[in-house]
N, C-alpha and C positions, 0 to 999 in steps of 0.2 A: 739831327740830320735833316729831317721835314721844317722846312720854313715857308711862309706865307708870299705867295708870287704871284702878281696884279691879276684877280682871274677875269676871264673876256679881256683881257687889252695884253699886247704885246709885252714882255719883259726885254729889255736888252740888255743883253750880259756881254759888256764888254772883259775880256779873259782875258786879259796881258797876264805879266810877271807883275807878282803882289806887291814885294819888297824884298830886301835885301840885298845880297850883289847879283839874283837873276836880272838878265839883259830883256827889256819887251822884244816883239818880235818887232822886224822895221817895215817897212813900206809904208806910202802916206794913208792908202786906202784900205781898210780892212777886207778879210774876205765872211761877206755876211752869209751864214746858215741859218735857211729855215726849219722850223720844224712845230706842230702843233702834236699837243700832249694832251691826255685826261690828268689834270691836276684838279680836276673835283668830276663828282660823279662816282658810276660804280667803278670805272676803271684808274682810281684817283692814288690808291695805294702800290699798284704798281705804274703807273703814269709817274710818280713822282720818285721811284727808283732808274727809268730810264734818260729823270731828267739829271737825276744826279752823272749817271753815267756818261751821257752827254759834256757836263760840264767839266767831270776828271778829264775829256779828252782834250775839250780848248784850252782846259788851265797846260796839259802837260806838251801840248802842241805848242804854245804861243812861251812858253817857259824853255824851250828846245830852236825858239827863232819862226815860230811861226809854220804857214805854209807858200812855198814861192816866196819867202821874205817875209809875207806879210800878216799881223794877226787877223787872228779868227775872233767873229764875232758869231753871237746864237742871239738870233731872235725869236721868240716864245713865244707862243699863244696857247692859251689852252680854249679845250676844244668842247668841255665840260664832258666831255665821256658821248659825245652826239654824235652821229655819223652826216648829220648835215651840218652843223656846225666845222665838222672838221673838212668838209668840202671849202665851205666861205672859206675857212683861216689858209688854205692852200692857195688857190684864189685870189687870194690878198696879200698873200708872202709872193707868187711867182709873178701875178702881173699888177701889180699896184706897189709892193715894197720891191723890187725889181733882187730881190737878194740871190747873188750867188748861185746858191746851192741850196740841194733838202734833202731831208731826212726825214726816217719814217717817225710814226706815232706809234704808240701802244695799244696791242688786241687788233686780231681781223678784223671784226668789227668795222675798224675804223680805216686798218693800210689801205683795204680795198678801195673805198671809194675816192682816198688819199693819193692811191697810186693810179687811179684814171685820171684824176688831174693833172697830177705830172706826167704823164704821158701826152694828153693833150698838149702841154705845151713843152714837148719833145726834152725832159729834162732829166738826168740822174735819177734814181732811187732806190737806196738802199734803205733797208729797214729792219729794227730789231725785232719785231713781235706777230709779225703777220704768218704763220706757220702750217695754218690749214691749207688743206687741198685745194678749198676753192681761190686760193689766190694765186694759185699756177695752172688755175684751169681760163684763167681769164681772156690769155693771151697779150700778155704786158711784153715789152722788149726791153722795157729799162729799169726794171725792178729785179732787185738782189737781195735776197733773205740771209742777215748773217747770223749764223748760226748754223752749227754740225749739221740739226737735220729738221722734215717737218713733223710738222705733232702726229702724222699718222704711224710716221718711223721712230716717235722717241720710245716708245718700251719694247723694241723687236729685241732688245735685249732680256727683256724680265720674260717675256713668250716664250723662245728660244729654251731658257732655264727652265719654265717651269714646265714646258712639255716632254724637256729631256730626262726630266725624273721618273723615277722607277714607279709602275703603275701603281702599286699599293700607296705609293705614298702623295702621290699625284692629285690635287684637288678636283672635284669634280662638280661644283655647278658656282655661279656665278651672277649676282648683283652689279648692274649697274645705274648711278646717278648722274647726270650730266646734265652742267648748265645749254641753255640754248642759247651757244657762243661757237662759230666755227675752230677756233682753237682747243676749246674743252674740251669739246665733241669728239675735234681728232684724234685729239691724243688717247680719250676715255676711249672711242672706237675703233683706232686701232688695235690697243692689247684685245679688247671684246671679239674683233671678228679672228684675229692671229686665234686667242682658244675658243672659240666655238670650230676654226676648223679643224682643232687639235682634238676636237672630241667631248669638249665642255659645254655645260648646260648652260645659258644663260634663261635663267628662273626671276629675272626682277630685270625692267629696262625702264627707265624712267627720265624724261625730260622734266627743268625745271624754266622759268624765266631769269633771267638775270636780277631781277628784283627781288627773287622770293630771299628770306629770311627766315618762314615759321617752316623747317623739314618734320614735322613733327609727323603728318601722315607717309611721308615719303622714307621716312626713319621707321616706322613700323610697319611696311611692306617687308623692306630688308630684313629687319629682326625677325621678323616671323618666316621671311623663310630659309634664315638658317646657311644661307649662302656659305661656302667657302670662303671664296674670291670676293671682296669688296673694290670697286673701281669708281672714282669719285673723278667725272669732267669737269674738276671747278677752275676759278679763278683763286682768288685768297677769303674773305669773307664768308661765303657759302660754301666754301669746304669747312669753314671750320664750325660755321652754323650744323652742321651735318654732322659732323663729329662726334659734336657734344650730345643732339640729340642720339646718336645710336648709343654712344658710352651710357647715355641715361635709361638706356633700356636695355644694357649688359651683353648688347650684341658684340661677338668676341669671334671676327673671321678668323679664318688660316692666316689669310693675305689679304693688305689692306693697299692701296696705290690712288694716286692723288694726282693730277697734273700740275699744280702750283706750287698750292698751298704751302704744301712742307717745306716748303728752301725757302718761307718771308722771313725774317728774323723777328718777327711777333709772333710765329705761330707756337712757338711751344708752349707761353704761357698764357696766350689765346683759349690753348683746349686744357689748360687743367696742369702743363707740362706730362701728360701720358701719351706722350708721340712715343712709346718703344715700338720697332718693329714696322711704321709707316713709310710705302715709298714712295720716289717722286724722281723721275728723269731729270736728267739735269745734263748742261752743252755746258758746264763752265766749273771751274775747281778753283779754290783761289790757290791751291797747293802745284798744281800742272805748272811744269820745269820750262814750257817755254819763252825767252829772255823779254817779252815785252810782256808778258803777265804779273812779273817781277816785281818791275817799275810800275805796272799800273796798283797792285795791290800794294805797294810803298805809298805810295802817291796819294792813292786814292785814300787810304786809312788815316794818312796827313792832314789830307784836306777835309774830313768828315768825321773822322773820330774812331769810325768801325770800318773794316773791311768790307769789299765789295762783293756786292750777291750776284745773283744768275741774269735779273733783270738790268741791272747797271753793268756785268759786263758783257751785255748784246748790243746796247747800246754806245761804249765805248769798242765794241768791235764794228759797230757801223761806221763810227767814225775812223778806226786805223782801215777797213776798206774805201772807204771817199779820199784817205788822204793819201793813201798807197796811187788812186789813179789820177789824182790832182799833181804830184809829184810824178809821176810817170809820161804824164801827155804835158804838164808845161801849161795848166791854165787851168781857172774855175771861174765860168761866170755861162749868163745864160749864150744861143745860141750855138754858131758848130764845136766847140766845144763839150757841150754834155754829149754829143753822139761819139766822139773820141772819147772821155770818162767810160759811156758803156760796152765799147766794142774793148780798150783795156779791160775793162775786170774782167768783161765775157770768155777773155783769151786767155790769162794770167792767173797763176795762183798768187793766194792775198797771206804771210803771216801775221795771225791774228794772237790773242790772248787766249781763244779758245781752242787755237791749232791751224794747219795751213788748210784755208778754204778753196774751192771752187765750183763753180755752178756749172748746172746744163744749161739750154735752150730757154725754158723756162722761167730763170732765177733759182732752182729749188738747188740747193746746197748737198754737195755729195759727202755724206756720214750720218753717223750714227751717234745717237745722248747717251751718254752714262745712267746707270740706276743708283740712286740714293736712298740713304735706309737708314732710321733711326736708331743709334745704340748707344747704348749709356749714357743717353743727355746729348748726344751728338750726333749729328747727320753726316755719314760716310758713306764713300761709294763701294759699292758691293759687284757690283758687274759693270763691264766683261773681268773677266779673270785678270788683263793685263794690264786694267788700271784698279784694281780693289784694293781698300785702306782697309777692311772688316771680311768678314767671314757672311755672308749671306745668311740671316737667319729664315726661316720656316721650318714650323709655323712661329706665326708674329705672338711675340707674351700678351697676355690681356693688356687690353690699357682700360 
């Protein structure tokens, strides 16, 4: 699935139809999308799942006849995980490569400083992974988060549950780790402040760097104090760094929740395979009935071997929202046309893969993530009631 793409220099991925009797799409001139990734760096392992998802959408665009006729082209840069580098690579895609169109990057981090340039030069932007608060405190007008909800809102479902249980059996104090990444953060501080006002102890609050690796003192703060509630603001890597160290010191919470980590498809034998009982929000199912999630997880599984995860399909929902307003208004290219693209989506609901979208004022996406839950070797979703595959387990078995 992971293959090697020219890092610092542009890759160009022209997407027609491969072979067979698919038709390419027509038009003489392509329509080129930008977009700058972490395809190395710390944001490299999920940078390179939303590049995948990206490219399931040009293959199944361009294999469908394109858009306006004509195929879709992706131009690449990676951005090494740098939040100035990912300034240049916009920069250079909007006013030197003159391409089209753009899309976002992977981790706040990075959309943020990604989508002031696009705004500067008054253009689209839609993006999969920018989910923190502070990216709709900015005051963007043309940035659009796809995705159900943001990280402050992805566990009001697991809150919700676990304040609705009956006192005796109701956890009562609370651990939390969190990288110093506006997305971790969110999503860790939002469950954290929902129970502390539900009447929970928060007894451990700890920041890490993004660079750390050794959690070994940050692992026996937790252990020793006995936490119920385990809340881990990670990425993929440093949750799982975290893991191991607390399982090596037989730290065994009620409840254990995770922002990423649990829905990579390396993390179960990452830690040991002792994910029972681990959760992790999640805006996407490859199982969800509606008719272009279908096609995308056919397609996508075609083209790559393994079905598609949470981070490829936010990314291939950026793309079914760009192309819903490119088909809609009759044009992609810079100029008055991206203020038509924005004032479409702003109006319009989008069917996506992860369900029909729309935003406020802001960009911020009206709903709510799903809860996922390790059981029997398998991650299923547990909450709300009227999307659960499993039974909600608490408390979580040791791992």
């Amino acid at each position: 699935m992971r293959w090697a793409t020219a890092l610092g220099a542009a890759a160009i991925l022209a997407l027609g139809a491969c072979s067979g009797d698919d038709e390419p799409a027509t038009g003489d001139d392509p329509i080129v999308v930008g977009v700058s990734l972490p395809l190395t760096g710390d944001f490299s392992e999920p940078g390179k799942g939303v590049q995948q998802g990206y490219e399931a959408w040009a293959k199944i665009v361009n294999d469908a006849g394109g858009l306006l006729g004509r195929r879709v082209e992706l131009k690449i840069l990676d951005d090494q995980s740098n939040a100035d580098r990912v300034v240049a690579d916009y920069e250079q895609l909007i006013g030197k490569d003159q391409v089209d169109l753009v899309v976002g990057p992977f981790s706040t981090r990075l959309v943020v400083p990604a989508a002031r340039v696009a705004e500067e030069y008054d253009m689209l932007f839609v993006e999969p992974a920018g989910a923190a608060k502070e990216v709709f405190e900015q005051g963007f007008k043309n940035l659009f988060y796809a995705a159900p909800a943001v990280a402050n809102d992805h566990y009001n479902h697991l809150a919700a549950h676990i304040l609705a249980l009956p006192a005796a059996q109701r956890p009562k104090t609370v651990a939390v780790a969190a990288m110093d990444d506006p997305f971790a953060q969110g999503t860790a501080y939002g469950l954290r402040d929902k129970l502390k006002a539900g009447g929970l102890s928060i007894v451990v609050d700890e920041v890490y760097p993004p660079n750390t690796t050794d959690f070994g003192s940050i692992a026996a703060k937790i252990a020793a104090s006995r936490a119920d509630v385990l809340i881990g603001g990670s990425q993929y890597q440093d949750g799982v760094n975290l893991i191991v160290a607390l399982q090596q010191l037989d730290y065994q919470p009620k409840l254990a929740a995770f922002s990423t980590a649990p829905t990579n498809p390396e993390f179960a034998k990452a830690v040991g395979n002792k994910t029972e009982g681990i959760l992790s929000p999640t805006g996407y199912s490859q199982d969800a009935p509606y008719p272009s999630n279908t096609e995308f997880v056919a397609k996508y599984t075609a083209q790559f071997g393994t079905p598609p995860e949470e981070d490829q399909a936010n990314a291939y929902t950026t793309g079914q929202v760009v192309a819903a307003a490119v088909t809609a208004v009759g044009c992609a290219e810079q100029g008055d046309c991206q203020r038509k693209l924005v004032d479409w989506i702003r109006g319009n609901e989008v069917q996506t893969v992860v369900g029909p979208l729309t935003w406020d004022a802001t960009g911020k996406p009206r709903g709510a993530h799903m809860i996922q839950q390790w059981i029997g070797g398998d991650i299923r979703i547990v909450l709300p009631a009227a999307a659960k595959e499993a039974e909600f387990r608490y408390p979580k078995p040791a791992w």
